[in-house]
C-alpha positions in Angstrom: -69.6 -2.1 11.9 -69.8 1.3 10.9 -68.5 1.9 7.2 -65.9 5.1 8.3 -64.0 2.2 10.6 -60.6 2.2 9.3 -57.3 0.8 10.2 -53.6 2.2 10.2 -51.5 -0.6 7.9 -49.2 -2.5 10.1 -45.2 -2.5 9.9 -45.3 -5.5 7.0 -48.7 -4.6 5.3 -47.0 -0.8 4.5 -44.3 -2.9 2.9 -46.3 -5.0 1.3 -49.0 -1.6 0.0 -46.6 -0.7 -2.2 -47.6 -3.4 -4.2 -50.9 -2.1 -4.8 -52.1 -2.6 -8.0 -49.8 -4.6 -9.3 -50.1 -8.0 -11.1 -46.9 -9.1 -8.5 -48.9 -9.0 -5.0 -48.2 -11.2 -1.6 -51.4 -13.4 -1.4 -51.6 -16.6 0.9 -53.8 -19.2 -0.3 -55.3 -22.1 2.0 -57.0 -24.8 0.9 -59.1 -27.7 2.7 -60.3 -31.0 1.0 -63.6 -32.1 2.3 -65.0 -35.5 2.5 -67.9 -34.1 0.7 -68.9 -31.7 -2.3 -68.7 -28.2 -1.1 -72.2 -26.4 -0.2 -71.7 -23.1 -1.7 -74.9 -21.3 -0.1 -73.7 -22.9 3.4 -70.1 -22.1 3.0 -71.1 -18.2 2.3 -73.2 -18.4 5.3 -70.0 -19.9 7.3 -68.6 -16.9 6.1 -71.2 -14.2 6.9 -70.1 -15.5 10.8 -66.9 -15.2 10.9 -66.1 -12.1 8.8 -67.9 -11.2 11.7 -65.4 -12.5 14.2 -62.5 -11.3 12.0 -63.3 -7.4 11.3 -59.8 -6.7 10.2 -60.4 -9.1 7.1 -63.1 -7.1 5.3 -61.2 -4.5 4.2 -60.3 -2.3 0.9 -56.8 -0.4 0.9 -57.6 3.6 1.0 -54.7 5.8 0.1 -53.9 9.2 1.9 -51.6 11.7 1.6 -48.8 9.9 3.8 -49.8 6.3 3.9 -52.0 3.8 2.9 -54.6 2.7 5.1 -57.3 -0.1 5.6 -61.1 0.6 5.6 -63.7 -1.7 7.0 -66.7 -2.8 4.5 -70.1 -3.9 5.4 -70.6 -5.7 1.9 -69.3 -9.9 2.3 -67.7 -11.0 -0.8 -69.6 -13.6 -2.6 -68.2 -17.1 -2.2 -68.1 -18.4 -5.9 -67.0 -21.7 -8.0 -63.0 -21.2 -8.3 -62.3 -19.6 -12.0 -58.7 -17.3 -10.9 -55.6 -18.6 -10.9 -54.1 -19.4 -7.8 -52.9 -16.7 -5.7 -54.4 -13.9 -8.1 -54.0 -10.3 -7.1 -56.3 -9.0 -4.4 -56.3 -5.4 -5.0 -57.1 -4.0 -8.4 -58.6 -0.6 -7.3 -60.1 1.1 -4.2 -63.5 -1.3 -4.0 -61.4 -4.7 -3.7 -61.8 -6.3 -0.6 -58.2 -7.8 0.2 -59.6 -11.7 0.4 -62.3 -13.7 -1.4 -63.7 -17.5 -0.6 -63.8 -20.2 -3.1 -64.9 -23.3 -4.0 -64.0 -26.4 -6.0 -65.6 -29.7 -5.7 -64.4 -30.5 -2.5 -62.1 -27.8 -1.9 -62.7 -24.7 0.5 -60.1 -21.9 -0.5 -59.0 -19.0 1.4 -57.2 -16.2 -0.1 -56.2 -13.3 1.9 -53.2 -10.6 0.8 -50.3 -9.9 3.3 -51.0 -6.4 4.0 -54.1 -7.6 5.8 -52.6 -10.3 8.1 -49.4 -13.2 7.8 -49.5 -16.7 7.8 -50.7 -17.6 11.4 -52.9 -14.6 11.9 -54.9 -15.6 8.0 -54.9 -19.4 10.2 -56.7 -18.3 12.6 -59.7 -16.8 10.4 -59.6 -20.3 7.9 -59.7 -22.6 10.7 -63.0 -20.3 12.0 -64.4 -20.7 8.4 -64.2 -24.3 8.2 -66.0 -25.0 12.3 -68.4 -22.6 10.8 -68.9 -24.4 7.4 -69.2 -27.9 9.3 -72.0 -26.5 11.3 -74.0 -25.0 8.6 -73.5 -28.0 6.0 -73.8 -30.8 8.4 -76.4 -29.4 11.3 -73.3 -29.8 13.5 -73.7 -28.2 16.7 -71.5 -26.9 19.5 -68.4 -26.6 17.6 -66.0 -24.1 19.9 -64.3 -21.2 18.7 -60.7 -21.5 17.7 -59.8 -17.9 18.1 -59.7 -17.2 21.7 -59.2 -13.1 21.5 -61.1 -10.1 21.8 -61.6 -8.8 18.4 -59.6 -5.8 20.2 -56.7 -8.2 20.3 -57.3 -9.1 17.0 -56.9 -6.0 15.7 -54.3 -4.8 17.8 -51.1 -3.6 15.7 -48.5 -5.3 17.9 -45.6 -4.3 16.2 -46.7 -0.6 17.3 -47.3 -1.6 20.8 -44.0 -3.3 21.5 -41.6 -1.0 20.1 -38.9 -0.1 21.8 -36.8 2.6 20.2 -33.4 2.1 21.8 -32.7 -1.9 20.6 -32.2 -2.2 17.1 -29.6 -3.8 15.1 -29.5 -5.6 11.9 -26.8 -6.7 9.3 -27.2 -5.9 5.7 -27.5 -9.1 3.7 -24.6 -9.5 1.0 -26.0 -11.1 -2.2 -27.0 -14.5 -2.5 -27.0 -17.4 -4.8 -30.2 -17.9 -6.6 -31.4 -20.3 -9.1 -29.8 -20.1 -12.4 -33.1 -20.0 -14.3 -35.0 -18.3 -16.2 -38.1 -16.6 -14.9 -41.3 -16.5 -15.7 -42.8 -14.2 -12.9 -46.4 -13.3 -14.2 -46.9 -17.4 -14.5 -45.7 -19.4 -11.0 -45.6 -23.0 -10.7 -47.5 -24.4 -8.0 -46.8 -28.0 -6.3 -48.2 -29.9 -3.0 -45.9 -32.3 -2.2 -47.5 -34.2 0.6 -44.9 -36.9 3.5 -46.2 -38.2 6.7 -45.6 -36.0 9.5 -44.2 -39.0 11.8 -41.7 -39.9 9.2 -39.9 -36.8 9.1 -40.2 -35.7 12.5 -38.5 -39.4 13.4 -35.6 -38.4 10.9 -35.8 -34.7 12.7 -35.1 -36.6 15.9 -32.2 -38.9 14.8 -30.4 -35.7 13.9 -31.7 -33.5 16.7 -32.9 -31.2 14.9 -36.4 -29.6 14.4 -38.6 -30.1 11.1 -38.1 -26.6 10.0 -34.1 -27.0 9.7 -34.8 -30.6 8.1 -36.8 -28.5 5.3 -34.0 -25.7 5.6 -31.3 -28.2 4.9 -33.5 -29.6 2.2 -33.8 -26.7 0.2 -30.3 -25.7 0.4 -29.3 -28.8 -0.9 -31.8 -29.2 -4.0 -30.0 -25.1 -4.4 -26.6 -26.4 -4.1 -26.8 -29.3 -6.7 -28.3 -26.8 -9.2 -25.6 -23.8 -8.3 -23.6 -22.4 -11.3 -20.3 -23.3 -10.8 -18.8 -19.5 -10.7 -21.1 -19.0 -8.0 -19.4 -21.6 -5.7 -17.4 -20.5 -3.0 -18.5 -16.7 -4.1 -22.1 -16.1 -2.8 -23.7 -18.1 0.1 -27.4 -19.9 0.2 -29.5 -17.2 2.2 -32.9 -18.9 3.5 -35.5 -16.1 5.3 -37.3 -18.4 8.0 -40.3 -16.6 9.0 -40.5 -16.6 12.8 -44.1 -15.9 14.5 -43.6 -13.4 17.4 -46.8 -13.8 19.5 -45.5 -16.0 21.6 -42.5 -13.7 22.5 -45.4 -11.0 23.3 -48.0 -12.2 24.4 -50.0 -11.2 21.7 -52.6 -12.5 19.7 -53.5 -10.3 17.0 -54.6 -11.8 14.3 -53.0 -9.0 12.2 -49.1 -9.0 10.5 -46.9 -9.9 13.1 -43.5 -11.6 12.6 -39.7 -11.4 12.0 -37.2 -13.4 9.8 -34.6 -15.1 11.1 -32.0 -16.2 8.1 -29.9 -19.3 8.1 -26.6 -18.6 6.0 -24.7 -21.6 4.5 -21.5 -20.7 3.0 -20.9 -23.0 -0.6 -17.9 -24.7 -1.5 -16.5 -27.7 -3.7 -17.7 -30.5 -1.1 -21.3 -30.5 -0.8 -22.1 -30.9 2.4 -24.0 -33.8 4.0 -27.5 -33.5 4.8 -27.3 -33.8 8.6 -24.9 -31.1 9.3 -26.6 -29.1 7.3 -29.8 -29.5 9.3 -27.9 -29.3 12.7 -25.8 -25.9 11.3 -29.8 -24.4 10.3 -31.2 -25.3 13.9 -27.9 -23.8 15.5 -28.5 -20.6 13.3 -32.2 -20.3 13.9 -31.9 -21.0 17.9 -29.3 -18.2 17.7 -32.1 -16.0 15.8 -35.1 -16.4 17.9 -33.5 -15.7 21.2 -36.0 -13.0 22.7 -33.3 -10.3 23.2 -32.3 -11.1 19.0 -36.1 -11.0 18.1 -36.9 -7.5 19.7 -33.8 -5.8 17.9 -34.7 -7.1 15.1 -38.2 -6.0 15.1 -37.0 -2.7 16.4 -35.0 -2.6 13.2 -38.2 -3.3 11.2 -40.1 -0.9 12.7 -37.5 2.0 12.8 -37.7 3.5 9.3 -41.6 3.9 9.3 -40.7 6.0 13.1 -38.0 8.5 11.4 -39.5 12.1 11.0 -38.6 12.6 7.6 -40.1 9.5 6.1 -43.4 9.8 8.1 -44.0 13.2 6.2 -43.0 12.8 2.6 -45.9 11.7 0.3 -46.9 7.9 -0.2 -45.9 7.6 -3.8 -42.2 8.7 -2.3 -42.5 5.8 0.5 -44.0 3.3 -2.4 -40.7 4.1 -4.8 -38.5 4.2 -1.3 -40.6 0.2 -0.2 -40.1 -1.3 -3.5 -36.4 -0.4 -3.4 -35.8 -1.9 -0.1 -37.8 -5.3 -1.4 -35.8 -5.4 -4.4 -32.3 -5.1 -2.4 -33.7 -7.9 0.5 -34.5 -10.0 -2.2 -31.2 -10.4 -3.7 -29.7 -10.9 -0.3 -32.2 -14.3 0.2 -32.1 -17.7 -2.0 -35.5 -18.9 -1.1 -37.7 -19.0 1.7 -38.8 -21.8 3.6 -42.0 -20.7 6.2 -43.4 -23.4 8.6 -47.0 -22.9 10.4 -46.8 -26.2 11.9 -49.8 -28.3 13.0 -53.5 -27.3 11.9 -55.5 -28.3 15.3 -59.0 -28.6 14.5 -62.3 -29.7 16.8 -62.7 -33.2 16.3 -65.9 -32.9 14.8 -64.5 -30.7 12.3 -61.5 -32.8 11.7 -63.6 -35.9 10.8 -64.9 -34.0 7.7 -61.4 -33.0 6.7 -59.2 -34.9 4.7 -56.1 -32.5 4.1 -55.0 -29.0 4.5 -52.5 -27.0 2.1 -50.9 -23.6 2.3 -49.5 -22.1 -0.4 -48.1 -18.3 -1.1 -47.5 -15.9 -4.3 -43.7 -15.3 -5.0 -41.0 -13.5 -7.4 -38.7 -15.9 -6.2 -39.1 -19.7 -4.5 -40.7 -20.3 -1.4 -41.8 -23.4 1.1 -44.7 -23.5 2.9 -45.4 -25.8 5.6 -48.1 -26.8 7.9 -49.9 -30.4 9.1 -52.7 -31.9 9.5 -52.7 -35.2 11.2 -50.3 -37.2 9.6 -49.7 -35.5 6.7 -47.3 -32.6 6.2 -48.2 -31.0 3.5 -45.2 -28.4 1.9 -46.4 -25.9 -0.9 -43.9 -25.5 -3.1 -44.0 -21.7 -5.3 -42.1 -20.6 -8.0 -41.0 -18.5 -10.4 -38.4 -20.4 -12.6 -38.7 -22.2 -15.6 -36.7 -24.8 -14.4 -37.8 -27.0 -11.9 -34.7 -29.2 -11.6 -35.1 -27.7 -7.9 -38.1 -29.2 -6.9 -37.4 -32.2 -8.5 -34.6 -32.4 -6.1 -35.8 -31.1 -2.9 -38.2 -33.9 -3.2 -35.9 -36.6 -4.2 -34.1 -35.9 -0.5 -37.5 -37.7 1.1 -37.4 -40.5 -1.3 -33.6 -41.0 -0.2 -33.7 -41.0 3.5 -36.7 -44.0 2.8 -39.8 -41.1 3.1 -41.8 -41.6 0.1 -44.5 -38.5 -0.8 -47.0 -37.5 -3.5 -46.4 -34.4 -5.4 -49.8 -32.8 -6.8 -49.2 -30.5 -9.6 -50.9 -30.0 -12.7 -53.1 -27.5 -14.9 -56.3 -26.7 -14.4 -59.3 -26.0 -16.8 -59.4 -22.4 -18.5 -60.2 -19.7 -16.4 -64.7 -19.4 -16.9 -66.7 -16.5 -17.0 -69.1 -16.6 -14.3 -73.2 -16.2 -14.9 -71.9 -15.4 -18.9 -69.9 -12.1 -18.1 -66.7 -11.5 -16.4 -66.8 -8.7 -13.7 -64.2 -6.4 -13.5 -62.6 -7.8 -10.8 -62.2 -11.0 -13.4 -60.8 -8.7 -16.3 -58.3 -7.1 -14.3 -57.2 -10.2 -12.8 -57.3 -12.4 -15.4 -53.4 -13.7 -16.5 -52.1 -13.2 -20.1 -52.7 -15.1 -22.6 -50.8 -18.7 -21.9 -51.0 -18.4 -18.1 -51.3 -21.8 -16.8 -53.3 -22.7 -13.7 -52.7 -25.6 -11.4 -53.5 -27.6 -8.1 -57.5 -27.2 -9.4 -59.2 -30.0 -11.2 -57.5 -33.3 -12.1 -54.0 -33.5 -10.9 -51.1 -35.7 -11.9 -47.6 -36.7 -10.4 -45.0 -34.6 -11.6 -43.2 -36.4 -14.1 -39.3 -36.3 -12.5 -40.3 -38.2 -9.9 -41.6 -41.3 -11.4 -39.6 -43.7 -10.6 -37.7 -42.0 -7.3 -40.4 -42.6 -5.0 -42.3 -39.7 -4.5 
């Protein structure tokens, strides 16, 4: 592909640009345990194919007059042995492509930042890596493709092509509870906390629920139990529920393409019980994904970036104007809670898998789910210092009889590779008393000895 190719930023990836540059940038990280040592040399040739069915991944963020925009590069990155912490920033200047390809032991990891794709679109490009990976590794043959679409498709900016001026609508969010902690935002916590899929899907259908308002109504009650009692009764528990919008479009670009649903529990003195919590979160989010609720509030998302006056005023005005409207949605939401569901892979892949793991930067807290097989793995992200909140949300499991493992722990220092640190590495690098974690040797984490997890 031709270097001068270049891409218009989508709806959410203009949000997310005006982040550039910063140490606080939205980066997904996936994460595959192998049954075997990674081969670096055969995962970058893995990679080297499907860049090459992904060209919307390979880009650096240009900025113009107006807007930012994307710009294809010819160069691959370099897979390497991990040595970032997780979820580091993508972008530190004009020349860094917006994902990179690790490895550790057995671990293949993805990262890929949110102005280049969401959650099911940066999927769709892992799942690719790892057929390709068990074919060059292995001598595997005939693995199919798991990305059906055109790269046209891929690349297509769906929120552009289904806009519909006429239908928007959406409520401003009054402020909501958060956790009374302290922060600690250039240093996140990062857990797995792994449950068998059948487990929890058997307790979603005693309460008739789905798996994503089980989590919902898990959350909000590991929030509740750690509320500050003058916030009771004054400010609600706000989760944003990510919902995926291909389905409702008949799209499948493999670029940004979703909406947020929120699921609003008022608080009071009586905490409430765990099953009509769940049932009130799948009543809410039914209500939120009907089609004709989806489109206006996509229409609502979209109509800012379409108003005459914004389009023309310079992109350090829209940057200020961006990271204004993040800062006001984000006191309106508690947490998020985002579920990607079931990781389907070829069986001749899935036999050299053991587990997949998603996990996403934050400034606040934030769930994400997915399975694989029997095993639903939930990354857990965070800011705060205090992690009475996790500690919670998995002591739900261990009381409704569904014992888990949590994985969290500190990895070795970050390493200089080949003796010198590039300047991707300097710029990136956390300050002094970062801590890493979910690399190397993990442990349990030490609040839930003892309650079954």
């Amino acid at each position: 592909m031709a270097r001068d190719t270049w891409y218009r930023l989508d709806n959410i990836g203009k949000y997310y640009s005006a982040q550039a540059g910063r140490r606080a940038q939205t980066v997904f990280r996936y994460s595959a345990t192998m049954d075997a040592p990674v081969d670096e040399a055969a995962l970058q040739r893995a990679l080297d194919r499907t860049v090459g069915r992904f060209p919307t991944f390979s880009v650096t963020l240009r900025t113009g007059l107006f807007w930012h925009y994307l710009q294809h590069v010819d160069t691959v990155p370099k897979v390497h042995q991990e040595d970032l912490p997780i979820c580091a920033p993508l972008h530190a200047g004009h020349t860094s492509v917006l994902f990179r390809v690790s490895r550790y032991r057995d671990r293949i990891n993805f990262e890929v930042s949110h102005m280049v794709s969401d959650g099911r679109g940066s999927l769709a490009f892992f799942k690719e890596l790892l057929g390709a990976y068990v074919e060059e590794a292995l001598g595997v043959t005939g693995v199919p493709e798991s990305y059906a679409g055109s790269p046209s498709e891929s690349s297509e900016d769906s929120f552009d092509k289904n806009y519909e001026p006429g239908k928007r609508g959406a409520a401003t969010l009054s402020r909501a509870v958060h956790v009374g902690s302290a922060k600690h935002a250039e240093d996140p916590s990062y857990f797995e906390y792994h449950l068998s899929c059948k487990a929890v899907l058997d307790l979603a259908h005693r309460w008739d629920v789905s798996l994503t308002s089980v989590m919902v109504a898990a959350m909000a009650l590991a929030v509740r139990r750690q509320m500050h009692r003058r916030d009771v009764g004054r400010r609600p528990i706000r989760i944003g529920v990510p919902v995926d919008l291909r389905g409702a479009f008949s799209s499948q670009t493999t670029r940004n393409f979703f909406g947020l649903a929120y699921v609003t529990f008022e608080t009071g003195d009586a905490v409430p019980e765990a099953e009509a919590l769940a049932q009130e979160a799948q009543r809410q989010i039914t209500d939120a994904t009907r089609p004709d609720n989806i489109k206006l509030r996509m229409n609502s998302m979209i109509r800012l970036e379409k108003n005459p006056l914004v389009r023309v005023a310079p992109v350090f005005l829209k940057d200020l104007g961006l990271g204004v409207a993040r800062s006001q949605e984000g006191r309106g939401v508690t947490c998020a809670v985002s579920n990607l569901g079931r990781v389907v892979l070829d069986g001749a892949v899935a036999a050299h898998v053991r587990d997949v793991n998603i996990l996403t930067s934050t400034q606040d807290l934030n769930l994400t789910l997915c399975s694989f097989e029997d095993d639903l793995s939930c990354g857990i992200s965070t800011v705060y210092t205090d992690l009475d909140v996790v500690r919670d949300f998995c002591r739900f499991f261990s009381a409704q009889g569904i014992p888990g493992k949590v994985n969290c722990s500190k990895a070795r220092p970050l390493k200089e590779r080949d003796g010198a640190a590039s300047d991707r590495d300097r710029r990136c690098r956390p300050p002094k008393g970062a801590r890493r974690r979910l690399t190397g040797a993990r442990k349990p984490l030490p609040a839930e000895k003892g309650a079954g997890a």
